[in-house]
C-alpha positions in Angstrom: 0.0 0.0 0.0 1.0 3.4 -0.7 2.4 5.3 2.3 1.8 9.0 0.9 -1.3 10.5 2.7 -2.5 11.9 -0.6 -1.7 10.4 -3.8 -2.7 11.1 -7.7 -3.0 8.6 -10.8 -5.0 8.9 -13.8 -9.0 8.1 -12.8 -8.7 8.8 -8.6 -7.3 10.4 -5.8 -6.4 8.7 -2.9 -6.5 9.7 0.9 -4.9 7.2 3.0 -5.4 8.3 6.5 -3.3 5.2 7.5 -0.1 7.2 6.8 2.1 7.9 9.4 2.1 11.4 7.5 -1.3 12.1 8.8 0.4 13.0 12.1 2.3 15.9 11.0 -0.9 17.4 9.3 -1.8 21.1 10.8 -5.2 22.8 10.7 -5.7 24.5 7.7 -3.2 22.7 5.8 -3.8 22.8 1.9 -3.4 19.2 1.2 -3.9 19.2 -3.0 -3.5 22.7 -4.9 -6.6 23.5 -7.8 -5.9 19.9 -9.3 -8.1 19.6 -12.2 -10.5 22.3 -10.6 -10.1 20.7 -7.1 -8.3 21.8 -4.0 -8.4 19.5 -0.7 -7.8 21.4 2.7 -7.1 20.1 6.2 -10.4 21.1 8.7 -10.4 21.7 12.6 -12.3 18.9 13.5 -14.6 21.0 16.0 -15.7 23.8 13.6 -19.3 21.7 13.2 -21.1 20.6 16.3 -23.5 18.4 13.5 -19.9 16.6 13.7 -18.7 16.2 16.9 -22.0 15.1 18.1 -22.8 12.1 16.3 -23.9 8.6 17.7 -22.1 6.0 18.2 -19.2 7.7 16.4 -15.8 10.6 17.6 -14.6 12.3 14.7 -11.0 12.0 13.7 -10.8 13.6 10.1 -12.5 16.8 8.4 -11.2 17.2 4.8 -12.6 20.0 2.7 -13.0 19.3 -1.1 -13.3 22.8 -3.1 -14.4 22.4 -7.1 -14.0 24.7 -9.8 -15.9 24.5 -12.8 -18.3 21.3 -13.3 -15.6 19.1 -15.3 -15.1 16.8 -12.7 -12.5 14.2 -14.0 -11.5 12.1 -10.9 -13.1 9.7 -8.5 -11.9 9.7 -4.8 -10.2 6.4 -3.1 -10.5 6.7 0.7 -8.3 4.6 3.2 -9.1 3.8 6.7 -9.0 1.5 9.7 -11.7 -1.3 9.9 -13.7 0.1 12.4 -13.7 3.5 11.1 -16.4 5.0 8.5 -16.4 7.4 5.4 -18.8 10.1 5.0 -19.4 13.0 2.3 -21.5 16.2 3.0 -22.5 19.3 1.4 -20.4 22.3 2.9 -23.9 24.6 2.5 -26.1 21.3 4.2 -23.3 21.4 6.8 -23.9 25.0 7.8 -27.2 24.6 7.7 -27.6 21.6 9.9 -25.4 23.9 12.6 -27.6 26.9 12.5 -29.1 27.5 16.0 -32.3 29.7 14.1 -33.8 26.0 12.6 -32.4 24.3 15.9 -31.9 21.3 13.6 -35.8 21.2 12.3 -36.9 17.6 11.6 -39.5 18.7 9.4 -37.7 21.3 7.1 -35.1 18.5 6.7 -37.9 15.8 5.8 -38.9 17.6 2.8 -35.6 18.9 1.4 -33.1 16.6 -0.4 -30.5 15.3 2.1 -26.8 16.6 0.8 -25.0 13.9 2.4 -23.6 10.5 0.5 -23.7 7.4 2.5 -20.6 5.7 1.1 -19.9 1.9 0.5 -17.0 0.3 2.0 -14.9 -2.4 1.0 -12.9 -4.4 4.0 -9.4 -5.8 2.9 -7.0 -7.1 5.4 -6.3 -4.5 7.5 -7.9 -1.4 6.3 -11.3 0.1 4.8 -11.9 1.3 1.8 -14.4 4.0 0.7 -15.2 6.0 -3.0 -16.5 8.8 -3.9 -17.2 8.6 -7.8 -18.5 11.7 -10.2 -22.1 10.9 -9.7 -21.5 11.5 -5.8 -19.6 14.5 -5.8 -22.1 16.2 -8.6 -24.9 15.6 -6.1 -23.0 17.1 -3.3 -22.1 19.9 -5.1 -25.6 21.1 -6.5 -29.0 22.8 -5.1 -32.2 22.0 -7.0 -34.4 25.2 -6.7 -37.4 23.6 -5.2 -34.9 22.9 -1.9 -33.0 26.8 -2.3 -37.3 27.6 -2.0 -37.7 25.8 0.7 -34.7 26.9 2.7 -34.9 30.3 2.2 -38.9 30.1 3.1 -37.1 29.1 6.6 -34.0 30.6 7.1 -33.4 33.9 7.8 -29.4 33.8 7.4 -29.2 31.9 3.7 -27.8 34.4 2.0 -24.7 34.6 4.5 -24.0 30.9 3.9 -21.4 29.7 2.0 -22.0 29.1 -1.7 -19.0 27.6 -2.9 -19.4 24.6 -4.9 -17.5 22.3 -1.8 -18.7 19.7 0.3 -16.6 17.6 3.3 -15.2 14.1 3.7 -15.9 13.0 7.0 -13.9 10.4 8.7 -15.1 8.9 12.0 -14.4 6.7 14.7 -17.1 4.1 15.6 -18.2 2.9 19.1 -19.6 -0.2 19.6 -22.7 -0.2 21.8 -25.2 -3.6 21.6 -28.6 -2.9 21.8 -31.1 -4.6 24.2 -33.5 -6.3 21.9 -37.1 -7.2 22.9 -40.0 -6.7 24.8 -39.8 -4.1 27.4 -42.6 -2.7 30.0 -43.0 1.1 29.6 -43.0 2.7 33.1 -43.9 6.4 34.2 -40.7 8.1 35.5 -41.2 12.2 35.6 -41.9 13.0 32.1 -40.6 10.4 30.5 -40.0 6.8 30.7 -37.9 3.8 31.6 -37.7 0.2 30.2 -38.4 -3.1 32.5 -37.6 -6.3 31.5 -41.2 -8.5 31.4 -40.3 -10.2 35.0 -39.6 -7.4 37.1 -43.0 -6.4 37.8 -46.4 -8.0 37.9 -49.0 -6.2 35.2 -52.5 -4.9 37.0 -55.1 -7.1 36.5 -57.5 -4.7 34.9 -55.8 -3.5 32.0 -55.3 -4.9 29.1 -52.1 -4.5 26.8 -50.3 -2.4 24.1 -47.6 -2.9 22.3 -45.3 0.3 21.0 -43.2 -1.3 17.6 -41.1 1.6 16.1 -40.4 2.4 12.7 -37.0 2.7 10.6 -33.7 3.5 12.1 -35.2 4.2 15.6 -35.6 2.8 19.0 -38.6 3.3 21.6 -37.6 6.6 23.1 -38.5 10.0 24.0 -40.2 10.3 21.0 -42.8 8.2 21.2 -44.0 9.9 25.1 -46.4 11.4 23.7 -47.9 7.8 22.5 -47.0 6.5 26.0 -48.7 9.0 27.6 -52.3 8.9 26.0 -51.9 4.9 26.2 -51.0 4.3 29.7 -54.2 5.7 31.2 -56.4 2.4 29.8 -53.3 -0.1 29.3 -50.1 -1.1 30.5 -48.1 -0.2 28.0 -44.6 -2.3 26.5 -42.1 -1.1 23.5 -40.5 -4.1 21.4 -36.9 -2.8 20.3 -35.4 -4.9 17.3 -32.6 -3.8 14.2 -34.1 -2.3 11.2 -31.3 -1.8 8.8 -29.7 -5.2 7.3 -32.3 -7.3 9.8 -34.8 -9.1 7.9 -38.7 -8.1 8.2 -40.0 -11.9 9.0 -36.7 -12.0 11.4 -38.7 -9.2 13.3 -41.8 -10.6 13.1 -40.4 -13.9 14.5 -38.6 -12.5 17.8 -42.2 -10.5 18.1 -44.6 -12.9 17.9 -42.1 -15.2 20.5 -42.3 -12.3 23.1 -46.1 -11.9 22.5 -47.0 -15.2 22.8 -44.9 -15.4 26.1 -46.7 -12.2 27.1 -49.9 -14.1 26.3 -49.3 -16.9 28.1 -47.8 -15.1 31.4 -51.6 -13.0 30.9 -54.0 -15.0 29.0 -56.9 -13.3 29.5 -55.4 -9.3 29.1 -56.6 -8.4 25.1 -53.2 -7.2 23.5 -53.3 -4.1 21.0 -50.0 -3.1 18.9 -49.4 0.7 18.0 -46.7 0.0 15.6 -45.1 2.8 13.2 -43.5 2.5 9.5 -41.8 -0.8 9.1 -43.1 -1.6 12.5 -46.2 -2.4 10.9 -44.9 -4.8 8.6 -43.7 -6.6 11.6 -46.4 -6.5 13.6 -48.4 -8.0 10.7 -45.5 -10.5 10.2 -46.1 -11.6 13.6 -50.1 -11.4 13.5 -50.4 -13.2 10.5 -47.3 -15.3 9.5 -46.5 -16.5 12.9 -49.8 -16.6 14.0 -48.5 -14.2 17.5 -51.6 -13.9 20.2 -52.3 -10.2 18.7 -55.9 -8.6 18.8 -55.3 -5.6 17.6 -53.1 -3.3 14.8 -52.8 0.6 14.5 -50.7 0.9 11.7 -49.1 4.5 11.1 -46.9 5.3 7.9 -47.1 1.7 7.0 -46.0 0.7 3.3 -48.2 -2.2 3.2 -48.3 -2.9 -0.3 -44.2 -2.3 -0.2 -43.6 0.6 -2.9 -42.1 3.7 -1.4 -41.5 7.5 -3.1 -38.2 7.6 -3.1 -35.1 4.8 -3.6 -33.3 2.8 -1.5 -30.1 4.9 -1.5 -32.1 7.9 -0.4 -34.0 6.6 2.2 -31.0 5.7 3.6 -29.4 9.3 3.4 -33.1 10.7 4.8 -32.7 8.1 7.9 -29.3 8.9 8.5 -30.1 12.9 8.9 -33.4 12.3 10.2 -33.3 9.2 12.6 -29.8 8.6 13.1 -28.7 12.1 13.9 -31.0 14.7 14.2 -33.5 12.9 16.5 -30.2 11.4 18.4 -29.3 15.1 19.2 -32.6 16.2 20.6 -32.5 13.0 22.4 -35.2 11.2 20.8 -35.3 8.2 19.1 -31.7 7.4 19.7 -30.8 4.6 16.5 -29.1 1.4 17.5 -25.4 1.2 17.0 -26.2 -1.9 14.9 -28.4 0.3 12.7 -25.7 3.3 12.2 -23.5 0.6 11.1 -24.8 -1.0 8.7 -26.0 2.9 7.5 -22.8 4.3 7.2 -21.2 0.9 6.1 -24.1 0.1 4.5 -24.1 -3.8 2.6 -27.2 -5.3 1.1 -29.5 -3.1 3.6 -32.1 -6.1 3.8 -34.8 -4.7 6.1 -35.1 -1.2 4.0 -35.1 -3.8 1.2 -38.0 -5.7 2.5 -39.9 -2.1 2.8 -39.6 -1.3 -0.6 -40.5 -5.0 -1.6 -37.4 -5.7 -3.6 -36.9 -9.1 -1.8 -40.8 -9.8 -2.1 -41.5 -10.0 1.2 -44.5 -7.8 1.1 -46.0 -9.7 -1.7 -46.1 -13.5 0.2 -47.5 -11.6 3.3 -50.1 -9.6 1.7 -50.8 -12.8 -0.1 -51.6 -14.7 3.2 -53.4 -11.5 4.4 -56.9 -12.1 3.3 -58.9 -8.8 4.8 -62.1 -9.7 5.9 -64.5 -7.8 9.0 -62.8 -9.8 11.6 -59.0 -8.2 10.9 -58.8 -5.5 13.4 -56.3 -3.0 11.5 -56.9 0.5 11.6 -54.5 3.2 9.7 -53.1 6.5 10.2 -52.1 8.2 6.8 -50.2 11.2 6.6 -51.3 13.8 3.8 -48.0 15.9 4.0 -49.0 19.5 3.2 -52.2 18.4 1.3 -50.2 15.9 -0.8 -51.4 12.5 -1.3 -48.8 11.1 0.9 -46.6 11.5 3.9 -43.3 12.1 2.4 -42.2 8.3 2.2 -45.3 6.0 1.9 -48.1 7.3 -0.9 -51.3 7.4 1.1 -53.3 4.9 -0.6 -50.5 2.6 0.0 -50.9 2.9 3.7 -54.6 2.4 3.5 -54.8 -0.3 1.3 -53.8 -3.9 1.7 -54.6 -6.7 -1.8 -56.7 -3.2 -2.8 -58.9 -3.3 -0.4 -59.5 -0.7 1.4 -58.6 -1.0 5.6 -60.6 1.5 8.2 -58.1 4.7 8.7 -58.1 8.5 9.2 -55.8 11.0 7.9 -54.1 13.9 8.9 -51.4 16.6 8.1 -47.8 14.1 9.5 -44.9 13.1 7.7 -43.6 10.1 7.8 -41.1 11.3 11.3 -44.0 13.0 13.3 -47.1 10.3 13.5 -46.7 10.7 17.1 -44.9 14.0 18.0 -48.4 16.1 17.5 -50.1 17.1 20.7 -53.6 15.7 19.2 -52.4 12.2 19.1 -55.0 11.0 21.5 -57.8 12.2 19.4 -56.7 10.3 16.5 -55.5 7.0 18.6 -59.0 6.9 20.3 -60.6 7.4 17.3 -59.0 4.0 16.4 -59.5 2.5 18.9 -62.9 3.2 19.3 -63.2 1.8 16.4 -61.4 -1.7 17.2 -64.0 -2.1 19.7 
């Protein structure tokens, strides 16, 4: 392997961070002088707090890629340790994710493209490898008008932001943290909650049962309090965690429909009712109906259940990993699973998000053993995202339909991220479950 930091040949650059040269580097340092229209410059680590604040991850490299012109002739090769990840990101995104007037807005961010490329990786014996080809960097580099709109709509301090053509190449460090998978009970604590194991603590005997099952990239967290909170007046209320990102859908379904049925078993006669959100309704039915889990009731919000989504697989991961994986992280919501920001920023065959958008066929043999009839108890919240037909990932119809027939549902102004963030929650939830009845 080369031992030069940076290095030139005819179709890449290359940025071995494994050199012992990368010691010696100095803030600021202009590491590559207007080659071809590009210029690479050493970055204080700190300058973002977007950076330094990420889960699961410490920072260890900022580089700063500056183009000229739009002939871009060269592909980058990036070089790192094995448990170390590659990142690229608009410079004007940057700035915009650190300005304190947004305060990081999840819903201006929902509906703007995300400037960020999630990178593949490539492990060899003792290193990582990362690209960043023309297609990438022409992405990073541009602003459609619809999103300059939108932004300046919203920001008061756009026209101060940069607007070179330049975006970053972020190098981090990850952390390892497993994740707790399961059932947990859901108990009051101030105003939020904590998480019980099922055999600390014997259930009352007149309630019955619901089950919170979280959506992509997420975990059951602060988030979903106001759920919690309109639920535990008439149930005692448990959150099943489980991975999202490379797990498979009927995996899920499996490990729910075992903790269910153990549930069931401990309380036989308590009626159980899952609240489950995004791909957490495509679990919950994977339970329900392939593994036949002791489950009397579904509220399915944001749930692709005929499997086609708006956008592709590539940018729903980008979306997740602003949205979930970062943005909610920092408010402390919703913190993702280490096992989830892993296989986002080294992301493989990304089987769960695969499963959602049906490219394995996973939604097809389940909706084919889903025969809807006046006993299934589903009911469906549907987003209309600013009066459009759909919630910014899932088309409407497609959350409200299942073999094209029509399931009982109401619909209201959320995206796809804020099914249970608004403070009129409980009128929609009792709505359905007045209806269940």
């Amino acid at each position: 392997m080369n031992e030069e930091f940076i290095s030139v040949n005819d179709r890449e650059i290359i940025i071995n961070t494994l050199s012992p040269q990368v010691n010696s580097l100095s803030v600021d340092d202009t590491l590559l002088i207007d080659h071809q229209g590009l210029s690479i410059e050493n970055v204080q680590k700190s300058s973002y707090n977007f950076l330094s604040d990420m889960p699961h991850s410490t920072n260890k490299q900022l580089f700063k890629v500056k183009v000229k012109g739009s002939n871009l002739e060269k592909s980058f090769r990036l070089i790192g340790n094995k448990d170390e990840y590659f990142f690229a990101i608009q410079d004007r995104f940057l700035q915009l994710l650190d300005l304190d007037e947004i305060d990081r807005d999840v819903e201006l961010f929902s509906r703007i493209s995300p400037k960020i490329e999630v990178l593949t990786h490539s492990e060899g014996n003792n290193a990582v490898e990362a690209k960043i080809n023309r297609r990438q960097m022409n992405y990073l580099i541009n602003n459609s008008i619809e999103d300059r709109e939108k932004i300046s709509n919203q920001v008061n301090s756009l026209s101060s932001m940069s607007s070179d053509k330049s975006f970053y190449i972020v190098l981090n460090k990850f952390k390892s943290e497993p994740s707790q998978l399961g059932l947990f009970r859901l108990i009051e604590d101030g105003d939020s909650f904590r998480k019980e194991k099922l055999t600390e603590k014997p259930l009352e005997d007149d309630k019955p049962i619901a089950i919170i099952v979280h959506g992509l990239v997420s975990s059951i967290g602060a988030s979903y309090f106001n759920l919690f909170n309109t639920l535990r007046k008439d149930y005692d209320v448990f959150g099943f965690e489980y991975l999202t990102v490379n797990e498979r859908v009927r995996n899920s379904g499996i490990l729910l429909a075992n903790e269910v049925n153990v549930l069931k078993k401990k309380y036989p006669k308590k009626e159980i009712l899952i609240v489950a959100h995004s791909m957490g309704g495509l679990v919950s039915r994977s339970a329900y109906i392939e593994q036949k889990a002791s489950i009397d009731k579904i509220i399915l919000a944001g749930t692709p259940n005929n499997g086609s989504i708006l956008i592709s697989v590539p940018m729903l991961a980008r979306k997740c990993l602003i949205l979930y994986g970062i943005l909610s992280n920092l408010k402390g919501k919703n913190t993702i699973k280490s096992e989830d920001f892993w296989h986002l920023v080294r992301p493989g065959k990304l089987q769960g998000f695969n499963d959602l958008a049906n490219n394995s066929g996973f939604i097809s043999q389940l909706n084919s053993n889903d025969l809807i009839d006046s006993n299934k108890k589903y009911f469906a919240l549907a987003g209309k995202n600013h009066g459009l037909l759909n919630d910014g990932i899932v088309h409407t119809d497609n959350m409200v339909t299942i073999n094209e027939i029509k399931i009982p549902h109401t619909t209201s102004e959320w995206n796809h991220f804020t099914y249970f963030k608004e403070s009129d929650i409980d009128i929609y939830l009792k709505r359905a479950i007045n209806y269940l009845k």
